[in-house]
KOLFIDO-405582 format. One line per field, with one value per residue: residue number from 1; x, y, z of N, C-alpha, C in turn; residue in three letters. Coordinates in pm, whole numbers. Layout:
BEGIN
i: [NUM; ...]
n_c1: [X; ...]
n_c2: [Y; ...]
n_c3: [Z; ...]
ca_c1: [X; ...]
ca_c2: [Y; ...]
ca_c3: [Z; ...]
c_c1: [X; ...]
c_c2: [Y; ...]
c_c3: [Z; ...]
aa: [Ala; ...]
! end
This chain:
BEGIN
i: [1; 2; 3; 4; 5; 6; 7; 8; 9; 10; 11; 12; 13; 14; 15; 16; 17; 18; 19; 20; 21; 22; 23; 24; 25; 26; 27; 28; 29; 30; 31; 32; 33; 34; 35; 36; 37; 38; 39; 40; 41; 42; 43; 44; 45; 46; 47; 48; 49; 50; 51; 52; 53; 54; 55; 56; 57; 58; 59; 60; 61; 62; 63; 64; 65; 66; 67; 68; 69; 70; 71; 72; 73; 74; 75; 76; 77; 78; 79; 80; 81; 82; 83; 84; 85; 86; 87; 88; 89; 90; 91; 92; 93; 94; 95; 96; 97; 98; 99; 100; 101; 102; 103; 104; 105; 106; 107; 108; 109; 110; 111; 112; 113; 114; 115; 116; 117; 118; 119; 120; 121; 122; 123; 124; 125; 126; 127; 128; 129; 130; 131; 132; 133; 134; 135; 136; 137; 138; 139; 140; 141; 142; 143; 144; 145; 146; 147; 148; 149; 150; 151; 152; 153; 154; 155; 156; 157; 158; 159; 160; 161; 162; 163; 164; 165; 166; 167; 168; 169; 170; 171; 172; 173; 174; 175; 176; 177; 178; 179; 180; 181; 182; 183; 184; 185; 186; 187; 188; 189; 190; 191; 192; 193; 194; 195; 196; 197; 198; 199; 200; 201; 202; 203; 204; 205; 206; 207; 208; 209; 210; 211; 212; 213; 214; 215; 216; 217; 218; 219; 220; 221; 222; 223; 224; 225; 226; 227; 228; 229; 230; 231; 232; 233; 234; 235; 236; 237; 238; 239; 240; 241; 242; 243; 244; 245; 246; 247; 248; 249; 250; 251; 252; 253; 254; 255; 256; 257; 258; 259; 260; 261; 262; 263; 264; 265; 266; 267; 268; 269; 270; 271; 272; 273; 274; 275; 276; 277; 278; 279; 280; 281]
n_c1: [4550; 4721; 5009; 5330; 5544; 5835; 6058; 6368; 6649; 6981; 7230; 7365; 7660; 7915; 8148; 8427; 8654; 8644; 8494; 8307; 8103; 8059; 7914; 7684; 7555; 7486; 7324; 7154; 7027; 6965; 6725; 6584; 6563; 6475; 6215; 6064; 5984; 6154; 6331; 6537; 6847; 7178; 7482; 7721; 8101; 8331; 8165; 8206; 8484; 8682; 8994; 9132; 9468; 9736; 9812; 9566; 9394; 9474; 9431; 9171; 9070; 8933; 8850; 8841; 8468; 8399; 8344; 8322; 8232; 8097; 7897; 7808; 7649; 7533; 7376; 7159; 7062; 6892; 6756; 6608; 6510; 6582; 6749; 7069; 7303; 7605; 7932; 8326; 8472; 8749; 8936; 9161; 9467; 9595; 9888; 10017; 10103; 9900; 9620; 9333; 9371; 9140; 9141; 9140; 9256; 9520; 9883; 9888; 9613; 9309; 8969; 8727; 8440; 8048; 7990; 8168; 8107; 7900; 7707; 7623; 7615; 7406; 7180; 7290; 7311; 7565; 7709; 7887; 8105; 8227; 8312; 8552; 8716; 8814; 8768; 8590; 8374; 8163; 7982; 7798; 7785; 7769; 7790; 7591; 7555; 7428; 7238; 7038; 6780; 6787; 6843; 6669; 6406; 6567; 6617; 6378; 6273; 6471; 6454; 6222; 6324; 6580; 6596; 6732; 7047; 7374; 7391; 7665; 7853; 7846; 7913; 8169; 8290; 8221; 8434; 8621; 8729; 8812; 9083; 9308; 9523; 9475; 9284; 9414; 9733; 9604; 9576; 9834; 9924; 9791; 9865; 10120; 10081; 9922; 10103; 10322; 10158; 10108; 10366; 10432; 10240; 10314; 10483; 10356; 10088; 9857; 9723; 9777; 9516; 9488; 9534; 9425; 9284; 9103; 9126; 9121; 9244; 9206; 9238; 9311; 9282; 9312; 9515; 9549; 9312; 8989; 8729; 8507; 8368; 8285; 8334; 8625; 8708; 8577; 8720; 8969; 8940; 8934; 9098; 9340; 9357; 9354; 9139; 8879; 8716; 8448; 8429; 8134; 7967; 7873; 7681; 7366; 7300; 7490; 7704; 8009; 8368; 8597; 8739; 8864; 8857; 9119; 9152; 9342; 9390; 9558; 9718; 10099; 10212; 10025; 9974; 10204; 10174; 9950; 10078; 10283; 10107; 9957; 10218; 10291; 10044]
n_c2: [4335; 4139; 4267; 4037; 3961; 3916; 3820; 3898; 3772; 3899; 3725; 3782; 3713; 3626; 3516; 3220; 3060; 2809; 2569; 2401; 2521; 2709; 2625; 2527; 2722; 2864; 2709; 2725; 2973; 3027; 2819; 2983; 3250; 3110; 2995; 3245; 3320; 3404; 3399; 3487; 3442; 3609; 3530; 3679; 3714; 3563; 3327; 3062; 3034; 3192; 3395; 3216; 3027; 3020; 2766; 2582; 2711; 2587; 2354; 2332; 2325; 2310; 2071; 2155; 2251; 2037; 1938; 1972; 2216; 2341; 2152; 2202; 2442; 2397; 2157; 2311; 2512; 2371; 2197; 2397; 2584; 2780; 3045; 3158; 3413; 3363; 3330; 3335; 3044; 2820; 2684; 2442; 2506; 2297; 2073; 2280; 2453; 2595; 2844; 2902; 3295; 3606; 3912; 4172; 4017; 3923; 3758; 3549; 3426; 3301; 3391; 3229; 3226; 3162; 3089; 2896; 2703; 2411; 2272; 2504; 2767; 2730; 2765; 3071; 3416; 3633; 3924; 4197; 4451; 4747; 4996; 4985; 4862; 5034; 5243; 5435; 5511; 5648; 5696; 5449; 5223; 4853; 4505; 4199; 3884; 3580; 3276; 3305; 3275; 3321; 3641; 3748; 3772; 3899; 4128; 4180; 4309; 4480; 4772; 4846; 4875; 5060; 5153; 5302; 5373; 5565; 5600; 5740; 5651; 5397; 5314; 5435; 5228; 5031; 5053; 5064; 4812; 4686; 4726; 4493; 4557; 4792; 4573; 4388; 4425; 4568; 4351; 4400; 4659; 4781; 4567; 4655; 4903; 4761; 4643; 4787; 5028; 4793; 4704; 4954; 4978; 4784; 4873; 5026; 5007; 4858; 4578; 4369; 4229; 3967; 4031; 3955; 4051; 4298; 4693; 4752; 4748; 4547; 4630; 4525; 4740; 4690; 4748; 4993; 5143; 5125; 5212; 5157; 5053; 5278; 5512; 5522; 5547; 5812; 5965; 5883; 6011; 6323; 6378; 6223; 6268; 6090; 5894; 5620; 5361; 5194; 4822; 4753; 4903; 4751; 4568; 4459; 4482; 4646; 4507; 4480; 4442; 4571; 4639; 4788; 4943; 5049; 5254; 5216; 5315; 5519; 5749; 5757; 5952; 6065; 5769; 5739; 5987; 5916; 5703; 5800; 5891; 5777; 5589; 5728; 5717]
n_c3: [4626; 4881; 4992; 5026; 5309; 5408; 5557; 5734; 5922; 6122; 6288; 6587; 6745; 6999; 6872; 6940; 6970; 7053; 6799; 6763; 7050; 6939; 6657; 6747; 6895; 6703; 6547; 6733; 6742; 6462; 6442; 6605; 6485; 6255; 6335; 6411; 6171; 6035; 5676; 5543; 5610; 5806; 5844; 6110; 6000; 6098; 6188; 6267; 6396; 6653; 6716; 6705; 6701; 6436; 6351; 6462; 6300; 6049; 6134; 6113; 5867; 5521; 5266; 4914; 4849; 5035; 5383; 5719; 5829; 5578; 5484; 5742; 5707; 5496; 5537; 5772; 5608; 5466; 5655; 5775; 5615; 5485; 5347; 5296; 5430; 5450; 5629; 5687; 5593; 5628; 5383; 5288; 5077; 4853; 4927; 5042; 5372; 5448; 5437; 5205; 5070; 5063; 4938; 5195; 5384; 5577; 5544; 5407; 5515; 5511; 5319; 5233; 4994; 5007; 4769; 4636; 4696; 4583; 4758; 4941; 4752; 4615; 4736; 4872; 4889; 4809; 4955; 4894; 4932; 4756; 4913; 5101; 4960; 4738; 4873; 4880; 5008; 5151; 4869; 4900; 4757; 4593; 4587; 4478; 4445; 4324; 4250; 3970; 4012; 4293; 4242; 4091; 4309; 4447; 4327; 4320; 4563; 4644; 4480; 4587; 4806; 4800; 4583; 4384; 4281; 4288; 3969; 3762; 3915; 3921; 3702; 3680; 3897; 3735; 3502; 3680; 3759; 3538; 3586; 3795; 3915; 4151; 4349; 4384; 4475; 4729; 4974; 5040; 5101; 5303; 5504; 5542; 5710; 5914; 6022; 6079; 6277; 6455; 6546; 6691; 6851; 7087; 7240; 7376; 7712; 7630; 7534; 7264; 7024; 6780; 6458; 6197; 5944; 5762; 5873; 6107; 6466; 6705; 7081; 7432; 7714; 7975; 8136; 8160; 8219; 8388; 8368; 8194; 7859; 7651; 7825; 7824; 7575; 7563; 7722; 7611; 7397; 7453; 7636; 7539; 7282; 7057; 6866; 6961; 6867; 7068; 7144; 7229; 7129; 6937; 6971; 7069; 7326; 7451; 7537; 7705; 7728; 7809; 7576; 7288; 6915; 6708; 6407; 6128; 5853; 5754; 5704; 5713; 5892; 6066; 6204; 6348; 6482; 6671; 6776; 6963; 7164; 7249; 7395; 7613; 7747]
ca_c1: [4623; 4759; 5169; 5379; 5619; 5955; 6156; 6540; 6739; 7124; 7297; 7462; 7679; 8005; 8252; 8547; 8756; 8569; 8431; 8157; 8037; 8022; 7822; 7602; 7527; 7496; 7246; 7034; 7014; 6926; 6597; 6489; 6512; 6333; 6092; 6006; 5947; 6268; 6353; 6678; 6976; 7303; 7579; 7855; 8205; 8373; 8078; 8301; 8609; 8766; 9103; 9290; 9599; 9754; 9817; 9452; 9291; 9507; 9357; 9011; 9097; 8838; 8867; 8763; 8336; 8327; 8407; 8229; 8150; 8068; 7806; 7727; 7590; 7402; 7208; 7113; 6977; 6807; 6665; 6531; 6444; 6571; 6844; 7197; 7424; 7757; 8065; 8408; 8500; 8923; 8923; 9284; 9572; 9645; 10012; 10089; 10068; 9793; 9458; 9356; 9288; 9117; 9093; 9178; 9332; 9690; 9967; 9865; 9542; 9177; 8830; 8641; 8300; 8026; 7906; 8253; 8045; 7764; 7601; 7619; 7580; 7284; 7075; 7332; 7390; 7723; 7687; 7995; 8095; 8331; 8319; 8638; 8829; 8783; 8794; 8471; 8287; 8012; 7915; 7732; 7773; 7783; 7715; 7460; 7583; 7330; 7206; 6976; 6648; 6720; 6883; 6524; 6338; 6632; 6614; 6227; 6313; 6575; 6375; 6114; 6383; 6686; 6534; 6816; 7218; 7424; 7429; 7744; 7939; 7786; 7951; 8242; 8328; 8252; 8546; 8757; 8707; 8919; 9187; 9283; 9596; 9453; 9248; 9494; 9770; 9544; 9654; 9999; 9917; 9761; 9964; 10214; 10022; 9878; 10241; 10386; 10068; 10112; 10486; 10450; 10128; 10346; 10534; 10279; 10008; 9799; 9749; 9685; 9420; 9481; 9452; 9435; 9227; 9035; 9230; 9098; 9318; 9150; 9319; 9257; 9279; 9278; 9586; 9515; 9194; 8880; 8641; 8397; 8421; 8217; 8337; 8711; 8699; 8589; 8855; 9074; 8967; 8913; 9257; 9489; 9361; 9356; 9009; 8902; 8582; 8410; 8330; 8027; 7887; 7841; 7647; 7232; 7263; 7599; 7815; 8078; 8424; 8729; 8816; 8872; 8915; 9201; 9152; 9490; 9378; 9559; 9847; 10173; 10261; 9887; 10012; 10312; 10142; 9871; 10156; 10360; 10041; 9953; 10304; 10245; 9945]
ca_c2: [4217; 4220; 4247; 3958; 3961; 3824; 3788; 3834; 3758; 3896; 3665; 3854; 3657; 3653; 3347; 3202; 2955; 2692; 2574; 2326; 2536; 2830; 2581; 2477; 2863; 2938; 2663; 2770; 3157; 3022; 2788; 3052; 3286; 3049; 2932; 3370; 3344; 3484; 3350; 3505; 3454; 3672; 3489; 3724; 3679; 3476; 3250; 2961; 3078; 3376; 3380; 3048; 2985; 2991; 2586; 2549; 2735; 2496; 2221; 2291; 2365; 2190; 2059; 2287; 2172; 1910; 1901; 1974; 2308; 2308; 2071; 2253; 2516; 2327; 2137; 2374; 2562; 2307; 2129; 2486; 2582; 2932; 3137; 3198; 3465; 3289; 3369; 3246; 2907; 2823; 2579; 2429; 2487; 2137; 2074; 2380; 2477; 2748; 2835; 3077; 3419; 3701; 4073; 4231; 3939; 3943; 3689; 3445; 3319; 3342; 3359; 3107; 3222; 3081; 3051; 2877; 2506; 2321; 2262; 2616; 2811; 2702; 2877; 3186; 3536; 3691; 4052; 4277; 4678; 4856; 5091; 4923; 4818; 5075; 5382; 5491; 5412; 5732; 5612; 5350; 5121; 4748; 4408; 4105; 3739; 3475; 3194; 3351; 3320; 3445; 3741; 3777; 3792; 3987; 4270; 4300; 4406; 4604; 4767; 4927; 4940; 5110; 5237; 5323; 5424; 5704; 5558; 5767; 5616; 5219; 5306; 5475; 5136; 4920; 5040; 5076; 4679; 4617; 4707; 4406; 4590; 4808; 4539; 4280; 4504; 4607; 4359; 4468; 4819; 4795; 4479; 4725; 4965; 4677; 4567; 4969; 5062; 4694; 4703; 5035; 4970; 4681; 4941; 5094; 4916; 4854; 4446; 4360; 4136; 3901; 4097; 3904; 4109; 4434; 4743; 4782; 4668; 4530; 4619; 4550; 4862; 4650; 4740; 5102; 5145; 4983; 5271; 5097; 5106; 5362; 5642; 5528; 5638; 5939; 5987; 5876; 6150; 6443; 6408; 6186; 6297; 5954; 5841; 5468; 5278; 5091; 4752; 4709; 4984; 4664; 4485; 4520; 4427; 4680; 4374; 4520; 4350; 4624; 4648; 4927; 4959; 5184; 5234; 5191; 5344; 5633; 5875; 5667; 6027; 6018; 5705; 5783; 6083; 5870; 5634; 5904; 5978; 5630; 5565; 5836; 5689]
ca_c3: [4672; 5028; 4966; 5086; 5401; 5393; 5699; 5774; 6057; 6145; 6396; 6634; 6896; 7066; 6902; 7034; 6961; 7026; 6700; 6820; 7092; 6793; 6582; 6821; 6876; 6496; 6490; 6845; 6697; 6347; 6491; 6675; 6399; 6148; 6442; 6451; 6071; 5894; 5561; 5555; 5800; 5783; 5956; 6106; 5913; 6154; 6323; 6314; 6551; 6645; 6811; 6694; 6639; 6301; 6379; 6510; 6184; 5973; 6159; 6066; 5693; 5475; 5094; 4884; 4825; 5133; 5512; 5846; 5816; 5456; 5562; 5862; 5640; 5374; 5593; 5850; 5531; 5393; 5718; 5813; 5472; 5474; 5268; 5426; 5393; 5522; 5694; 5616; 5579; 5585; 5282; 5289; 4984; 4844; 4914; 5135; 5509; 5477; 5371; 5099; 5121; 4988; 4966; 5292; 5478; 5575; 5615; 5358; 5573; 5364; 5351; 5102; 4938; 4996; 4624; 4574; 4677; 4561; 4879; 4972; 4640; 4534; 4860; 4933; 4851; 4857; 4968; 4924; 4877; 4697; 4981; 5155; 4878; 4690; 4957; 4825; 5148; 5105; 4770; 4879; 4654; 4650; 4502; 4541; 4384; 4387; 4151; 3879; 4060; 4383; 4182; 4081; 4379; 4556; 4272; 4372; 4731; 4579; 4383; 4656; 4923; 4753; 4429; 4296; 4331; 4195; 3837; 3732; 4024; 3914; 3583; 3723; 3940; 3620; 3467; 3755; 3833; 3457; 3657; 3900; 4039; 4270; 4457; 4440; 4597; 4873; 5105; 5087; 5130; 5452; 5560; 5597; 5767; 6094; 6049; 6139; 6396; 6571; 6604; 6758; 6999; 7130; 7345; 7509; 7795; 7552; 7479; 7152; 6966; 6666; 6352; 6042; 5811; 5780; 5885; 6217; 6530; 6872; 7220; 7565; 7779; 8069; 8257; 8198; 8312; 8467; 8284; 8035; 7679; 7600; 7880; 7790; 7457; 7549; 7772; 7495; 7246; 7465; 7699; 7495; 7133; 6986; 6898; 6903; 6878; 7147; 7087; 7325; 7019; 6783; 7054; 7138; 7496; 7515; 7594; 7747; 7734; 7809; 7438; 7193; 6830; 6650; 6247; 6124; 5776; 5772; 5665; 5813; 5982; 6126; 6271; 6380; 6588; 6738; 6868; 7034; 7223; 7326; 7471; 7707; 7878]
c_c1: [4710; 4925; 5185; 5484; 5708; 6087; 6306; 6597; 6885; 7159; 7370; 7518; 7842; 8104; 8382; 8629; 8738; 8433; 8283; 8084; 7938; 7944; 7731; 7515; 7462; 7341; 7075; 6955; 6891; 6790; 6519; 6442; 6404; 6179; 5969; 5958; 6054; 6280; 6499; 6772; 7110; 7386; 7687; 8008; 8271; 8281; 8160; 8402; 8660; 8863; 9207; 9393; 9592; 9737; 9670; 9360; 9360; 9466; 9233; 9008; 8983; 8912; 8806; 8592; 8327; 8431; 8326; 8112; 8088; 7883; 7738; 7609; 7493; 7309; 7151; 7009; 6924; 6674; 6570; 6419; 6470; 6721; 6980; 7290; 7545; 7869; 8216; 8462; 8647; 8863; 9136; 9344; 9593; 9817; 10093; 10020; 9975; 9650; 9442; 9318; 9249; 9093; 9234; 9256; 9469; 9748; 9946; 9748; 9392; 9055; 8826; 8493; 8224; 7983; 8025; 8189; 7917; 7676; 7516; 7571; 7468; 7150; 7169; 7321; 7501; 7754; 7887; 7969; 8218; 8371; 8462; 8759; 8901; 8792; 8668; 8365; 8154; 7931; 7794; 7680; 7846; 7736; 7660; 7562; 7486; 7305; 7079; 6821; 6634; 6770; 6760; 6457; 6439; 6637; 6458; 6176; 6361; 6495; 6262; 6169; 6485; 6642; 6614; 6917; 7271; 7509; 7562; 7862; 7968; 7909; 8111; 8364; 8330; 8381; 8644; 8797; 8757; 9031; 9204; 9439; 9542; 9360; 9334; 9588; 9742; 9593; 9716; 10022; 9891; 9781; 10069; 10222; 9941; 9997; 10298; 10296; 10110; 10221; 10482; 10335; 10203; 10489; 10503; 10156; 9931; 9780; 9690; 9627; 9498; 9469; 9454; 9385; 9212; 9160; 9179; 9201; 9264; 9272; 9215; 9335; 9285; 9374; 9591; 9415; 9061; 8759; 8543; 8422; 8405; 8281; 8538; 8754; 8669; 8715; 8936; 9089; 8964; 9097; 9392; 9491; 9384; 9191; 8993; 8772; 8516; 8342; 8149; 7901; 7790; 7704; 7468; 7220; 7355; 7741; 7965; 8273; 8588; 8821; 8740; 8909; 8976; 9193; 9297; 9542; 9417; 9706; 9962; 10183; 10129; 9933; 10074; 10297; 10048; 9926; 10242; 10263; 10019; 10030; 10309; 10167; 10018]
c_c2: [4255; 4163; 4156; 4016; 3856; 3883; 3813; 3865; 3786; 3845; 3740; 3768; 3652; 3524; 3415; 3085; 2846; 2635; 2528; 2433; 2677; 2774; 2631; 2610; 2930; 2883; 2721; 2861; 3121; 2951; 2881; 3181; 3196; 3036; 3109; 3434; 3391; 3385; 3347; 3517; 3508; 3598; 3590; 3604; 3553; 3384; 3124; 2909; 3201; 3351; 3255; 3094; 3006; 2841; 2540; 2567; 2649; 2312; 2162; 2321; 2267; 2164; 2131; 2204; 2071; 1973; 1930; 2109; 2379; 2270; 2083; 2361; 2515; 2256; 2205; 2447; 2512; 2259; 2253; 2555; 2753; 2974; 3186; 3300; 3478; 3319; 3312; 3079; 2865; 2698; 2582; 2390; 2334; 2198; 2184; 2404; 2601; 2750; 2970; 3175; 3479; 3890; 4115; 4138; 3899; 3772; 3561; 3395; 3368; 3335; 3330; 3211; 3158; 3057; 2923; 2691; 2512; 2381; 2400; 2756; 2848; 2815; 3001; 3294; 3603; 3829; 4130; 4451; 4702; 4961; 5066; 4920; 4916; 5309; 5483; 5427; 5531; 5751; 5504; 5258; 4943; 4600; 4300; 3969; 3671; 3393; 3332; 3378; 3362; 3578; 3843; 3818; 3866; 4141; 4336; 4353; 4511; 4713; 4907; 4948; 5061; 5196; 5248; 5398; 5491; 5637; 5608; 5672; 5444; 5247; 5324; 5318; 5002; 4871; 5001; 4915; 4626; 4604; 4640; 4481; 4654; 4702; 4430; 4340; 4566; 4538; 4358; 4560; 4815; 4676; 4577; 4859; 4930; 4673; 4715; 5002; 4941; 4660; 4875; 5074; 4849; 4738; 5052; 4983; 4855; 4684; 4435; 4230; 4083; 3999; 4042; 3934; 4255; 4499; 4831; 4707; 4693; 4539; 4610; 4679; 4816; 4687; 4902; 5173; 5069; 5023; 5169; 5143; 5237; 5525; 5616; 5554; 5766; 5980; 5969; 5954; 6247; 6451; 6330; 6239; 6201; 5920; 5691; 5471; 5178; 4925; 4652; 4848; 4889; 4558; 4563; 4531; 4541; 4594; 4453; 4385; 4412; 4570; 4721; 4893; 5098; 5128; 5253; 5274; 5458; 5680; 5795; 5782; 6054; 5899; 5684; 5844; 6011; 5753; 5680; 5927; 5875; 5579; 5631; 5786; 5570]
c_c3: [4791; 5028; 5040; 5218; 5429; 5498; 5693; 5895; 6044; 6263; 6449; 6752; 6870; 6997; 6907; 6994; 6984; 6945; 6738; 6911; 6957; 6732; 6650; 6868; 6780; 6530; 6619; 6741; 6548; 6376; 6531; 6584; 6306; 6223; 6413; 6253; 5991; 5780; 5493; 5653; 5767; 5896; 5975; 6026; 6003; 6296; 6373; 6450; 6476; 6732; 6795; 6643; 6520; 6319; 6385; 6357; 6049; 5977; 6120; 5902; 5647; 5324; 5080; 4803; 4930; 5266; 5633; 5837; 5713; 5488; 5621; 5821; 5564; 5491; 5661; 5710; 5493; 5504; 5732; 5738; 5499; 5405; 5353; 5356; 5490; 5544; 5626; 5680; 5538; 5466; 5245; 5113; 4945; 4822; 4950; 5238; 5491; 5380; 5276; 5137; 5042; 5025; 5095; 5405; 5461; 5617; 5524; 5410; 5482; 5424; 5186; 5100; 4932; 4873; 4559; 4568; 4674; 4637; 4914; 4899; 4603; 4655; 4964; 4810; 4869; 4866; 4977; 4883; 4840; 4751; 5073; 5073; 4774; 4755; 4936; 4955; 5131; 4983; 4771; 4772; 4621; 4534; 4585; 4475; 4400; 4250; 4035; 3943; 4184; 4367; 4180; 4112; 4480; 4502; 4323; 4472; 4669; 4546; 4514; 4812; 4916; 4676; 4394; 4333; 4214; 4087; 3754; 3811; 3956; 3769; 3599; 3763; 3806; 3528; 3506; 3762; 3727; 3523; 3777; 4004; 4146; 4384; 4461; 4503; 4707; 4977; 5170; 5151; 5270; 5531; 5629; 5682; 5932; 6085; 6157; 6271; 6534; 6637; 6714; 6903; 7067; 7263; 7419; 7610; 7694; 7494; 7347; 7073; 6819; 6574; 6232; 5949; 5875; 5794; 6018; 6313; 6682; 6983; 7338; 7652; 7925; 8213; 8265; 8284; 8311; 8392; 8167; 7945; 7644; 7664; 7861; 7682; 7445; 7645; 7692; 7418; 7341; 7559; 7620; 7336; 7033; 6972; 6837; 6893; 7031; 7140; 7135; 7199; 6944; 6859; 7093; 7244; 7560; 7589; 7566; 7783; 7743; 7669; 7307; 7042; 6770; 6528; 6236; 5962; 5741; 5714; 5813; 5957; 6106; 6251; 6400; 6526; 6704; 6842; 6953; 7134; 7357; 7419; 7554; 7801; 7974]
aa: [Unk; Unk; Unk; Unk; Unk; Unk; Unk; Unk; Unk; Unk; Unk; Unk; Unk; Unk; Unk; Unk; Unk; Unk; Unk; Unk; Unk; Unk; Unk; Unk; Unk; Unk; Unk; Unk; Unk; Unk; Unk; Unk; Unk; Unk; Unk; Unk; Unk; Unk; Unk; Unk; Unk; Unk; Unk; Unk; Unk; Unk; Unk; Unk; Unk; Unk; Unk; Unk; Unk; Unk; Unk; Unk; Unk; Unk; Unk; Unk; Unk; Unk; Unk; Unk; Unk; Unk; Unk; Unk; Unk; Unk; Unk; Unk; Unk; Unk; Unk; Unk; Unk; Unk; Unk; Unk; Unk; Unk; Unk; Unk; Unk; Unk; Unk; Unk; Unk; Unk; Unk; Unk; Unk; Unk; Unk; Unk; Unk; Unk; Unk; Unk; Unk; Unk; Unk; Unk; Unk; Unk; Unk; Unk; Unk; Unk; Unk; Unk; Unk; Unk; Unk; Unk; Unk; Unk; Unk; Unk; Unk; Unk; Unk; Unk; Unk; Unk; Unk; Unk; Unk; Unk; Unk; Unk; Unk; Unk; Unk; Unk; Unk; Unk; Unk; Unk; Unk; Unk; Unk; Unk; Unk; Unk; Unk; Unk; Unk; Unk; Unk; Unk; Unk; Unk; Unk; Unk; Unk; Unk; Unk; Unk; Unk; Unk; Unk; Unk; Unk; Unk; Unk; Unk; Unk; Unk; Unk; Unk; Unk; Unk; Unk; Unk; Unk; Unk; Unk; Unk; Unk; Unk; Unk; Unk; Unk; Unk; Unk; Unk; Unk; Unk; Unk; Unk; Unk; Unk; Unk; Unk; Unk; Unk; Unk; Unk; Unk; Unk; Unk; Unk; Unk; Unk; Unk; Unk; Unk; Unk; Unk; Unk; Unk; Unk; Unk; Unk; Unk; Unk; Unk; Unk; Unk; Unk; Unk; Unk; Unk; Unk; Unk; Unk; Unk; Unk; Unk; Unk; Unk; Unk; Unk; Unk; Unk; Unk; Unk; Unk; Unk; Unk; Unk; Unk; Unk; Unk; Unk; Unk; Unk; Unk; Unk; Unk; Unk; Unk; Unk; Unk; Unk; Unk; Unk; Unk; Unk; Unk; Unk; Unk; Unk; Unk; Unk; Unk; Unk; Unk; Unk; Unk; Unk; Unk; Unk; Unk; Unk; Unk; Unk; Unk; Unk]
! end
């Protein structure tokens, strides 16, 4: 019998702050995937917008189960007829100024699940790792969510792609996951860790990016130098001894955009040293 072939697509594109044109993007990318046969579509985390306001991302808040981009999600998966694994979605607090959060996002602001609605639920998977939260990042180890039958047909990929993960570890994390303090204090811990790095990159050239989650922190490099991502990072580690990321790395084309990431994940005195170095340039 001549095995089946089952398609997936990761969206990769640039958003911005303007939601509609961001849809309207989502939905190009996603045709042209289905059109090329995928079955599955990974949406980056923030396809929506990137860069609003607090005010602006309170504007687009949804109820929690209905609103635009709710909507935007279910049907696109349905008209297309393909499987989504979905980004976040603000879903607004009843009876307070803010939206929920989870995990790794600071300041009170959130990301929604998509399994958390109907619409959406019923044709996603909810991919996460324990490698983050957890500090266990060379473990590789991770979870799936999904309704019961595409559980099913996602274990029998699994299955002849993976084979199988370091079963002491799976058992290891089973336990650890009774205990809800350490991941609910997480995003105190390193709240106070962008809070310390970002007050102290705020007095050197260095402009800095939004950071509302993760524990990475974007700068522009722009009034330092003209260098490209890629050869300013090395200049960064070999003469200033700071090492960042480039983010024209994350990019197929190299999309280049004079901006660096610094991990922030670190020993405060680590910190400390890497901001002493910075103020210098």
């Amino acid at each position: 019998m001549k095995p089946s072939v089952h398609k997936a697509a990761a969206v990769q594109m640039a958003s911005g702050p303007n939601v509609s044109a961001n849809l309207l993007e989502v939905e190009r990318l996603a045709e042209e995937a289905a059109g090329s046969g995928a079955g599955l579509l990974v949406l980056p985390e923030n396809f929506a917008f990137m860069g609003l306001a607090e005010r602006d991302i309170l504007a687009i808040g949804e109820a929690d189960g209905a609103g635009p981009l709710q909507d935007f999600l279910a049907q696109l998966a349905r008209r297309l007829g393909i499987w989504l694994v979905g980004g976040t979605v603000p879903i607004r607090v009843p009876a307070a100024d803010k939206v929920r959060a989870a995990c790794l996002v600071y300041d009170g602001r959130g990301h929604q699940s998509a399994s958390r609605f109907a619409g959406l639920a019923e044709r996603s998977f909810v991919v996460s790792s324990f490698g983050k939260t957890y500090h266990v990042t060379g473990w590789k180890v991770g979870t799936v969510m999904a309704p019961a039958a595409l559980t099913a047909e996602f274990r029998k990929v699994h299955q002849f792609n993976v084979f199988t993960v370091n079963t002491p570890m799976q058992h290891a994390l089973a336990e650890y996951l009774k205990r809800p303090e350490p991941y609910v204090n997480l995003p105190a811990f390193y709240q106070a860790k962008r809070d310390r790095f970002r007050t102290g990159l705020s007095h050197t050239r260095f402009k800095l990016l939004p950071c509302p989650g993760t524990y990475f922190q974007c700068v522009s490099y722009a009034d330092i130098s003209d260098l490209g991502e890629d050869a300013f990072c090395r200049w960064l580690t070999t003469e200033v001894g700071v090492a960042a990321i480039p983010l024209s790395a994350f990019y197929a084309d190299g999309f280049d955009q004079g901006i660096v990431r610094f991990c922030f994940a670190k020993q405060d005195a680590t910190l400390d040293k890497a901001l002493e170095r910075l103020a210098q340039i």
